[in-house]
KEKE-3310 file (N, C-alpha, C; in steps of 0.2 Angstrom, whole numbers, plus 5000, padded with zeros to 4 digits):
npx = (4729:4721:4722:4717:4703:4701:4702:4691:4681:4673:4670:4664:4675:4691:4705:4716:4727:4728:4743:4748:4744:4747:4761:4761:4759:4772:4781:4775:4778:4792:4798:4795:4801:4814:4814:4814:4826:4835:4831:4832:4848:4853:4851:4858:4870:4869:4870:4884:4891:4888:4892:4907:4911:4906:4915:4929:4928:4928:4940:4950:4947:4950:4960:4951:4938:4940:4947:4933:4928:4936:4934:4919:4919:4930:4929:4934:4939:4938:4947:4942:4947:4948:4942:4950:4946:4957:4969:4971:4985:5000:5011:5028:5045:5059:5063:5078:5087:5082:5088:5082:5067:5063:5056:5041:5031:5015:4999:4985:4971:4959:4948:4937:4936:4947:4959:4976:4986:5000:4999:5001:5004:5000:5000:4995:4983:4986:4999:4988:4985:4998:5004:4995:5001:5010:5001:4987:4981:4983:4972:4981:4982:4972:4964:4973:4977:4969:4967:4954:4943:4943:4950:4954:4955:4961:4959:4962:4948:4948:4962:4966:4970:4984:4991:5004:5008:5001:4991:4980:4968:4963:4952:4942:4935:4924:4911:4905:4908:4899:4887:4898:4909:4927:4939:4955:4971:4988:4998:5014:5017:5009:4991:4974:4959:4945:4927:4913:4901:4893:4891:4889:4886:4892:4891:4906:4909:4904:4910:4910:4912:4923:4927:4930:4926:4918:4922:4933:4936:4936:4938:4936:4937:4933:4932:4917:4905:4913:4929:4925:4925:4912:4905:4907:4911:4909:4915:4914:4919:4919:4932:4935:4944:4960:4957:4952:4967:4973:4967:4959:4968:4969:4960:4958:4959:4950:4942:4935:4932:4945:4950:4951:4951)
npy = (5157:5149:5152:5164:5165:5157:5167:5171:5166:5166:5177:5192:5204:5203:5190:5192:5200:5202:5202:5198:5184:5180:5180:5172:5160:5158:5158:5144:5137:5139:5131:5119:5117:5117:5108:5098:5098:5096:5081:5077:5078:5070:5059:5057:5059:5047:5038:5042:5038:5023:5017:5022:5015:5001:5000:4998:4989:4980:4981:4979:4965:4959:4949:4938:4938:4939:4925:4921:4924:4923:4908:4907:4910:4902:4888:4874:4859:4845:4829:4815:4804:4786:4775:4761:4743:4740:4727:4710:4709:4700:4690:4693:4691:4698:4712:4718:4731:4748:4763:4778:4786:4801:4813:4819:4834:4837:4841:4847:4845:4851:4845:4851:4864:4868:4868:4868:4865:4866:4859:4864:4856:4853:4865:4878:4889:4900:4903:4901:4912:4917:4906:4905:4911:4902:4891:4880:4877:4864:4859:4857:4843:4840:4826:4815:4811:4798:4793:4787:4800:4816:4827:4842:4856:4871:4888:4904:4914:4926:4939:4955:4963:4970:4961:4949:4933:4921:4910:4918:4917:4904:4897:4903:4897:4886:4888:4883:4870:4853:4840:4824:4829:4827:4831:4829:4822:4823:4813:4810:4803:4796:4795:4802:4800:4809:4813:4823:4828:4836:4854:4870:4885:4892:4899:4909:4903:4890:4877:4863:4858:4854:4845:4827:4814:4799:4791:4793:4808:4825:4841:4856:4874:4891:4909:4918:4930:4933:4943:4947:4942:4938:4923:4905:4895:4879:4863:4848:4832:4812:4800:4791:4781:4776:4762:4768:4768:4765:4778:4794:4800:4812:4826:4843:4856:4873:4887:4895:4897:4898:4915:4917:4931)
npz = (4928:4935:4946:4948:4945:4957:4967:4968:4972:4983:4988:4983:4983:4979:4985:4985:4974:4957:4951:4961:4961:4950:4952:4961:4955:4945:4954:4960:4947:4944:4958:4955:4943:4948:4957:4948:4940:4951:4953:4941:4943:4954:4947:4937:4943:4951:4940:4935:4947:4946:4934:4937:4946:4939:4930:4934:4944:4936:4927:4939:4942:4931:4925:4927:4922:4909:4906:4909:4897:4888:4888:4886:4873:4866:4870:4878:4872:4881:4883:4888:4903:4898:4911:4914:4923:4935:4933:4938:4951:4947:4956:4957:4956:4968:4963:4957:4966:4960:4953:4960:4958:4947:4953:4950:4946:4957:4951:4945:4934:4924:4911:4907:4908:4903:4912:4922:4934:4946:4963:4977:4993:5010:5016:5030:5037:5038:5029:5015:5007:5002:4996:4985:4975:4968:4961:4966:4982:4994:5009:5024:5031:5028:5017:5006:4987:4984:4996:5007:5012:5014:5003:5003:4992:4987:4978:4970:4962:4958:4959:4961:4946:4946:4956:4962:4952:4944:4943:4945:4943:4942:4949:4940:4933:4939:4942:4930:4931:4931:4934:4935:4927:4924:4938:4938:4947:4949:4957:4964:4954:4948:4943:4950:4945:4949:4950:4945:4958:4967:4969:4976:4987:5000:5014:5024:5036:5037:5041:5039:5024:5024:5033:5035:5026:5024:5012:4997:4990:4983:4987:4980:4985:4982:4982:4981:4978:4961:4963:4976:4994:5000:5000:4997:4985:4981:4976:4973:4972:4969:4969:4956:4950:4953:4965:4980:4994:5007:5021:5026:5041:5049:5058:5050:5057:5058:5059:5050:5033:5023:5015:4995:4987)
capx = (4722:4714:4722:4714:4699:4698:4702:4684:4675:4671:4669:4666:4683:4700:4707:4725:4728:4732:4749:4751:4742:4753:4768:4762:4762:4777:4785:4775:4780:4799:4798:4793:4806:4822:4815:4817:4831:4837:4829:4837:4855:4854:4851:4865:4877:4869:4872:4890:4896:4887:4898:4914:4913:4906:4922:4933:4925:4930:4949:4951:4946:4951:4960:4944:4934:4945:4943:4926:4925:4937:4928:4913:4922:4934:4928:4939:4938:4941:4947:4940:4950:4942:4944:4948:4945:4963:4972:4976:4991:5002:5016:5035:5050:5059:5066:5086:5087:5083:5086:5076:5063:5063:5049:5036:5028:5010:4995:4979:4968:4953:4947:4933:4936:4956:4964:4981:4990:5002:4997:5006:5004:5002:4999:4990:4978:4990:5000:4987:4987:5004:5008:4991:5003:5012:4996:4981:4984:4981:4976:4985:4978:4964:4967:4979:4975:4968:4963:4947:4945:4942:4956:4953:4962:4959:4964:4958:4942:4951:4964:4967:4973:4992:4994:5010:5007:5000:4985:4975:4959:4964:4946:4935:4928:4921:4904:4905:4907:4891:4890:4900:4914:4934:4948:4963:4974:4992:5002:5021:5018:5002:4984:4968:4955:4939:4923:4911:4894:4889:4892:4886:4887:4892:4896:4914:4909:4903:4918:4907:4915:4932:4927:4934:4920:4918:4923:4937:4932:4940:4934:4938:4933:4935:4929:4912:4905:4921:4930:4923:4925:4907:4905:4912:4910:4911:4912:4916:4921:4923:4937:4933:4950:4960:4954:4955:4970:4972:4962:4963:4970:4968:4956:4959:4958:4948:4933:4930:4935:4950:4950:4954:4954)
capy = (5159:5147:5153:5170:5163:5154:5169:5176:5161:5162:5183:5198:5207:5197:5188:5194:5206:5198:5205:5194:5179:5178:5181:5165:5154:5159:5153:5136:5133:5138:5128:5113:5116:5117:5100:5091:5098:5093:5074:5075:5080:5066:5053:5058:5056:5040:5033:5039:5035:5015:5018:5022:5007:4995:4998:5001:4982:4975:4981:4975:4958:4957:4939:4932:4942:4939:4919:4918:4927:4916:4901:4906:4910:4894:4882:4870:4851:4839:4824:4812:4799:4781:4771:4754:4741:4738:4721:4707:4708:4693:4689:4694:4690:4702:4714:4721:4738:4755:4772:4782:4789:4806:4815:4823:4840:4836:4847:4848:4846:4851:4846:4856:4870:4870:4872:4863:4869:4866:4859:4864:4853:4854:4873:4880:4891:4908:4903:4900:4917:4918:4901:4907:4913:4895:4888:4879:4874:4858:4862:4854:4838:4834:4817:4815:4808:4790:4792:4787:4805:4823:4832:4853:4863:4880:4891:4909:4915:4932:4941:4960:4963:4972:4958:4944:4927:4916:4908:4923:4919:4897:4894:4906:4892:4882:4885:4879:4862:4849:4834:4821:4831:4825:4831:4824:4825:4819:4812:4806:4798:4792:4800:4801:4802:4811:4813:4829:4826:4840:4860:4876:4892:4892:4905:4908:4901:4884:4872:4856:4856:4854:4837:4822:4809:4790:4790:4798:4815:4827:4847:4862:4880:4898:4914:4921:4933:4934:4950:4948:4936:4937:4919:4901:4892:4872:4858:4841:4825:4809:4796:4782:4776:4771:4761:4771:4765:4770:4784:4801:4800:4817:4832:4850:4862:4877:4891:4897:4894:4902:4920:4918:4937)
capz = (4926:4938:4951:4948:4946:4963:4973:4967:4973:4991:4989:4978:4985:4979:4993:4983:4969:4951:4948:4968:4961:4943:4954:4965:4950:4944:4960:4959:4942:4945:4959:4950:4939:4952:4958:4943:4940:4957:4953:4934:4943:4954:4943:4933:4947:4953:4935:4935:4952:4945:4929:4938:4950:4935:4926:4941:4948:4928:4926:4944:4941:4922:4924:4929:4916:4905:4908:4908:4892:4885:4888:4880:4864:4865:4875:4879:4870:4885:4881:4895:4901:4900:4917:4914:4926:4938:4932:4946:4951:4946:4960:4952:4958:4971:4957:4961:4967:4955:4956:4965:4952:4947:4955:4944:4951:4956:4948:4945:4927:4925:4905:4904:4909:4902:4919:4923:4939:4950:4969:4983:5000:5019:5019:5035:5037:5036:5021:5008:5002:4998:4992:4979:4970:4965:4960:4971:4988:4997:5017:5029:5037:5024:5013:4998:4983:4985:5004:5010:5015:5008:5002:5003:4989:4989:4972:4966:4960:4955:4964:4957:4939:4949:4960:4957:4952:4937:4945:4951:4941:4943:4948:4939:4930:4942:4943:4924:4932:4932:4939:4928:4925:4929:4942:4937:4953:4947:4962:4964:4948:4947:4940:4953:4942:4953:4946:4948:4960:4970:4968:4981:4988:5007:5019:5026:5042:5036:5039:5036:5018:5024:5036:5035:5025:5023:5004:4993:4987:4982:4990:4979:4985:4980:4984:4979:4968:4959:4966:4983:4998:5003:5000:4994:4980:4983:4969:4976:4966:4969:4964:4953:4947:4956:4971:4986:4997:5014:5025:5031:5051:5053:5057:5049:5062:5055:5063:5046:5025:5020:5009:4992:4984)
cpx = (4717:4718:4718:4706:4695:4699:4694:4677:4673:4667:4671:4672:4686:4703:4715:4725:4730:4739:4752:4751:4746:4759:4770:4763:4766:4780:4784:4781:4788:4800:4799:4799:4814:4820:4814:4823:4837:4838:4835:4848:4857:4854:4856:4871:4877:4871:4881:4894:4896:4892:4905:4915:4912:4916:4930:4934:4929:4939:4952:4952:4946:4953:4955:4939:4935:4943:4937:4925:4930:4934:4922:4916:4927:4933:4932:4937:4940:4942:4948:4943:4943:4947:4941:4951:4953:4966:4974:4981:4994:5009:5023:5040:5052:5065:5073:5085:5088:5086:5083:5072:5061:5056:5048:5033:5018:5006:4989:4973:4963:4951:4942:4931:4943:4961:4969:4984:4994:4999:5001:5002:5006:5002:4993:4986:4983:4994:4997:4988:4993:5006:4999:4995:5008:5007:4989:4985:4981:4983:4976:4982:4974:4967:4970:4976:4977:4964:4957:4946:4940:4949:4952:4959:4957:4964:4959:4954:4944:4954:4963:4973:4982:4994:5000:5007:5002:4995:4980:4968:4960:4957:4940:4928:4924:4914:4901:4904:4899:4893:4893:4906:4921:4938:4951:4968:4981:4997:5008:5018:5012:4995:4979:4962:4946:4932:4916:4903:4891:4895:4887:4890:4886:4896:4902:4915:4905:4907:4915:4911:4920:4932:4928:4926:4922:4920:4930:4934:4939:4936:4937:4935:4939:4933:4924:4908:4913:4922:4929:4925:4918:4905:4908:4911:4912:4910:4918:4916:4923:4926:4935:4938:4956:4958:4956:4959:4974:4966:4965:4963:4970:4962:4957:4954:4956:4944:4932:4935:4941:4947:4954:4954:4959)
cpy = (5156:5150:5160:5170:5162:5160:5174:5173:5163:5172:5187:5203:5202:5196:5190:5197:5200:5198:5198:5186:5176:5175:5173:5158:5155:5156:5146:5135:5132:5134:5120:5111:5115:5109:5094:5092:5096:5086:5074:5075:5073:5059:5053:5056:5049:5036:5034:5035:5025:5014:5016:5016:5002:4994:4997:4995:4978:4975:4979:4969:4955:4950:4935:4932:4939:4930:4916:4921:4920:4909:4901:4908:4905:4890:4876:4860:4847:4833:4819:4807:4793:4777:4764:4751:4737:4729:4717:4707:4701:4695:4687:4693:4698:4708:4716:4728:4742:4759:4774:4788:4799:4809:4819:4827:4837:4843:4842:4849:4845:4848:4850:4860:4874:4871:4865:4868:4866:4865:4860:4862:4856:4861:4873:4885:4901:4910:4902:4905:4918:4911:4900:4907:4906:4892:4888:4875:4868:4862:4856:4850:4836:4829:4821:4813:4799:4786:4790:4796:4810:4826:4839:4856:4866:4885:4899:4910:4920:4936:4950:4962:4967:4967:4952:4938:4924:4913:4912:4921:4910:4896:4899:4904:4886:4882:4884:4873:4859:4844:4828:4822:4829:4829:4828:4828:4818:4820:4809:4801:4794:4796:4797:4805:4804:4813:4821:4826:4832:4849:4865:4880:4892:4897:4903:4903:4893:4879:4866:4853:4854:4846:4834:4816:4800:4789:4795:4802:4818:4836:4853:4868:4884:4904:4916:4924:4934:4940:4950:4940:4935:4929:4915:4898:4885:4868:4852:4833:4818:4802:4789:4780:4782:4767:4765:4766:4770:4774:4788:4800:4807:4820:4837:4854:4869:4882:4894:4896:4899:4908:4918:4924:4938)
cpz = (4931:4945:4952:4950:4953:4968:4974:4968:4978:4992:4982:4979:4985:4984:4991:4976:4963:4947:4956:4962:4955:4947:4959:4960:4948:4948:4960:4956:4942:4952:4959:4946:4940:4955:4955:4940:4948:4955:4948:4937:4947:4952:4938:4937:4950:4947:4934:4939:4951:4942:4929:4941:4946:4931:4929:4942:4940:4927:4934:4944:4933:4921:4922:4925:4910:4903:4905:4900:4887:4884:4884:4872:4863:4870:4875:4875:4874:4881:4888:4894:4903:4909:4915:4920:4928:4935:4941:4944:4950:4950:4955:4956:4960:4965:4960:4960:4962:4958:4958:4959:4952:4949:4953:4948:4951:4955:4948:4937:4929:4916:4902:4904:4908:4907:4921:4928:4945:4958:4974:4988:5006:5021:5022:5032:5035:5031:5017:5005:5000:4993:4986:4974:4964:4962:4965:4976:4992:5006:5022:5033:5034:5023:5009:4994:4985:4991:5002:5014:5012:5009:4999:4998:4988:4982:4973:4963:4954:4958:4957:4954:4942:4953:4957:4957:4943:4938:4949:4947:4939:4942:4948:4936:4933:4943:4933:4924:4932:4935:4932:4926:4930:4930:4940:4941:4950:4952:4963:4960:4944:4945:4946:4949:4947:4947:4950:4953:4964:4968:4974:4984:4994:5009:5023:5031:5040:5033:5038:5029:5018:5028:5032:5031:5024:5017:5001:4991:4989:4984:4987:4981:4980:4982:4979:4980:4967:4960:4971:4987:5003:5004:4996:4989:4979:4976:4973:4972:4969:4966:4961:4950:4951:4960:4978:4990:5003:5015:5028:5039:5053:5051:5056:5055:5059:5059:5057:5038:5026:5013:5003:4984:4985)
residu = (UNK:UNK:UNK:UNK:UNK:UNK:UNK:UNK:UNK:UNK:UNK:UNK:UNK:UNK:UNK:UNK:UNK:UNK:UNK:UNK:UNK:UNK:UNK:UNK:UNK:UNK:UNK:UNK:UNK:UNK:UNK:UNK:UNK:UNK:UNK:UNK:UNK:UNK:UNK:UNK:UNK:UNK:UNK:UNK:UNK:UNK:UNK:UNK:UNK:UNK:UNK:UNK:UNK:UNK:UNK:UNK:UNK:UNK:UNK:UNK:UNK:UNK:UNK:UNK:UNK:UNK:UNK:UNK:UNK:UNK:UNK:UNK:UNK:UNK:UNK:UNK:UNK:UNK:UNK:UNK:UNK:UNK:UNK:UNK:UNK:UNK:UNK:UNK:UNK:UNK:UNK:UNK:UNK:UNK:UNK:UNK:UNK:UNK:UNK:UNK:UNK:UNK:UNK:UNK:UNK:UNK:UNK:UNK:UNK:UNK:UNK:UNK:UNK:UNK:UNK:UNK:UNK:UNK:UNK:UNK:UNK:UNK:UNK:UNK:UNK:UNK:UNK:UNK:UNK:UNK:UNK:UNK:UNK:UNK:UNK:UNK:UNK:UNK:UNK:UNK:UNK:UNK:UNK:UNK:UNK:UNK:UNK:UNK:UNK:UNK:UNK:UNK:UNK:UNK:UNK:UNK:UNK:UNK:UNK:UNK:UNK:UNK:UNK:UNK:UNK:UNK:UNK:UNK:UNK:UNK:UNK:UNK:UNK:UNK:UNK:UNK:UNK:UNK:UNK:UNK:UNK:UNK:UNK:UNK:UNK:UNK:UNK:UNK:UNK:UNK:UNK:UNK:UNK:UNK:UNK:UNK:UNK:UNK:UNK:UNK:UNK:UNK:UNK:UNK:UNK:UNK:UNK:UNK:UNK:UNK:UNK:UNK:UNK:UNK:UNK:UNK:UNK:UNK:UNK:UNK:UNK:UNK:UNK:UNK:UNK:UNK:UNK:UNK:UNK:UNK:UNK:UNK:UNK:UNK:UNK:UNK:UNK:UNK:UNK:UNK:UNK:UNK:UNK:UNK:UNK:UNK:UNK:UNK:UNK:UNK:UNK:UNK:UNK:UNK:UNK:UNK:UNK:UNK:UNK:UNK:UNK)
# end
């Protein structure tokens, strides 16, 4: 109607017949009506395609999912150890030859976040990802438990829910750590109790974490966001029982953190 109207403003002859003038709004309006129908269809496909990657991105990384969900439904009751202060030595007679003591596997307790795991030693830069599947790996050249040093282990964030191994989602609880919280690194026989102080999110390419320090520490990463290896997730501890003994003589050779999806 108002298009009708306006063709009778400027001149007493219609500038288009009113059978045209219906016919042009008609067109707008179905017009109008293919292009939200257009908009409506994309929107639809944008919230599937989100949908099928959301759920697609979750039974991927179910381990880790999985994990973290557990955690907040059973939080784990650490039971901190205390550290009492080392006894002098009192000088003993030279004892007569033992057995050779059975040698206990070294692992890794975390207690507040439930994690216990086997360490594997002295892997390079192109066996981590396979020796993932053992547990957390220790790389090649840092410190040991005790060292004046930094010792670099390396576990899982979350590998994907068909891959083989027991440790695929090892450190998904890691950014649950604060500072305060204890590593327990048990080595040929002995406990190195570390303590939690610093935590962050550094790129691949920032090997700084992995250098050699003035102090005992203790340097866990993993890959982050969980499911990706866009970035690393660091949390670093250091040892207050026992007394550090020795120092790390070596420097890890590296150009960028190791992947561990």
């Amino acid at each position: 109607m108002v298009l009708y109207i306006y063709i009778y403003m400027n001149d007493d002859k219609p500038l288009i017949t009113r059978n045209q003038a219906i016919f042009l709004a008609h067109q707008s309006k179905k017009r109008k009506q293919e292009t939200k129908a257009k908009k409506n269809f994309l929107i639809r496909e944008i919230i599937i395609v989100v949908l099928t990657f959301t759920i697609f991105y979750i039974i991927a990384n179910y381990p880790a999912f999985s994990a973290i969900t557990n955690y907040w439904f059973n939080k784990p009751q650490p039971v901190v150890k205390t550290v009492t202060p080392e006894p002098t030595p009192i000088p003993t007679p030279t004892p007569e030859p033992t057995p050779e003591p059975v040698v206990t596997p070294s692992t890794i307790t975390i207690p507040k976040i439930g994690i216990e795991a086997p360490i594997i030693w002295d892997i390079n830069f192109d066996a981590i990802r396979e020796n993932l599947n053992e547990g957390v790996v220790q790389y090649v050249e840092s410190a040991y438990p005790g060292q004046i040093g930094n010792m670099f282990i390396v576990g899982h964030s979350s590998d994907y829910v068909w891959s083989k191994g027991k440790y695929k989602s090892i450190f998904a609880l890691l950014p649950k750590l604060t500072n305060g919280d204890q590593i327990i690194i048990s080595y040929k026989g002995k406990e190195y109790i570390y303590e939690t102080f610093n935590y962050k999110i550094v790129a691949p390419t920032d090997i700084s974490v992995i250098e050699p320090t003035d102090n005992a520490i203790v340097t866990l990463m993993t890959c982050w966001p969980i499911g990706t290896s866009q970035k690393r997730y660091i949390v670093q501890a250091k040892l207050i029982s026992p007394k550090p003994s020795g120092e790390q003589t070596t420097y890890p050779s590296i150009l960028g953190l190791p992947k561990t999806r």
